[in-house]
N, C-alpha and C positions, 0 to 999 in steps of 0.2 A: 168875178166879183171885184170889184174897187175898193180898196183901203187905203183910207186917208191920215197922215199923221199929222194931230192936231199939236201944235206947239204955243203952250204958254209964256204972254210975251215978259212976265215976270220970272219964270223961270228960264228962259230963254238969257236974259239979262243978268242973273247971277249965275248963271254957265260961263257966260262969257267975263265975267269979274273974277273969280274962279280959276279960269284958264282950263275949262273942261268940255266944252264946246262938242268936241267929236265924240269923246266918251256918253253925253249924253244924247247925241244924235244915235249911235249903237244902241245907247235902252231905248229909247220911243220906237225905234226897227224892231228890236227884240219884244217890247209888248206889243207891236202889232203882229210881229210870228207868234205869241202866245196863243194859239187857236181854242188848249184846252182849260188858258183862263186859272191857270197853278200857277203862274209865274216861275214856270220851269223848262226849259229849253236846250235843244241839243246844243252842242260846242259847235260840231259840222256845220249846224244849219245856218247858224249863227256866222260862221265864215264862208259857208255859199253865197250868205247873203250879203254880207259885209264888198266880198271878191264883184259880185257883179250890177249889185245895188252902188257902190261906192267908188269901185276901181280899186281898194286895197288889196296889199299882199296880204297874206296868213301870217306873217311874222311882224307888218306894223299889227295886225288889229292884238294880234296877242300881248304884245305890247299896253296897247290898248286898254285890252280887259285886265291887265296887273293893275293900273293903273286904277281903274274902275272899283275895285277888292274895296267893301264894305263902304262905298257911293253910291253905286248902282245896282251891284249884281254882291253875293257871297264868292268866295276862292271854285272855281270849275272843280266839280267832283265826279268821282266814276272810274271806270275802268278807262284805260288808254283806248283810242276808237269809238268808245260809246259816253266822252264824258259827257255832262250837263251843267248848267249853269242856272242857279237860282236870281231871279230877279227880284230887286228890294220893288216894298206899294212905292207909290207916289207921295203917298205922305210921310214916310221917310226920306224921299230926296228931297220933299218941300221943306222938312224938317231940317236937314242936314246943311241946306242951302239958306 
């Protein structure tokens, strides 16, 4: 199956006024890993993807997601090894931005 990530060039444009550029190329990744559509996603999966979709290390993209904390995504919650990360709608980052 092919999944395409569609980028708005207005939002696109206040990412990079911002200075948040990568952190929001991470959520467009992360809602298209969202398969079950909760806007709720493993941390793992998240840095699988990050690791071989991007070339990042696991310590920039954590980075990263601090960074991200109430823009993108809520604080990563769960146990150690199984945490998860809530991802904010789109009309909170159209909002925010």
């Amino acid at each position: 199956m092919n999944k395409f990530i569609i980028i708005n060039p207005e939002l696109a444009s206040s990412t990079l006024k911002h200075k948040e550029e990568d952190v929001f190329v991470i959520w467009l990744i992360c809602k298209n890993i969202d398969l079950k559509g909760n806007g709720i996603i493993d941390l793992k999966e998240l840095l699988n993807i990050a690791s071989i979709c991007l070339g990042l290390k696991s310590t920039f993209v954590y980075t990263k997601i601090e960074k991200g904390i109430d823009k993108y995504w809520r604080k990563p919650f769960g146990k150690n090894g199984s945490k998860k990360i809530a991802l904010l709608y789109i009309n909170k980052v159209i909002e925010r931005l």
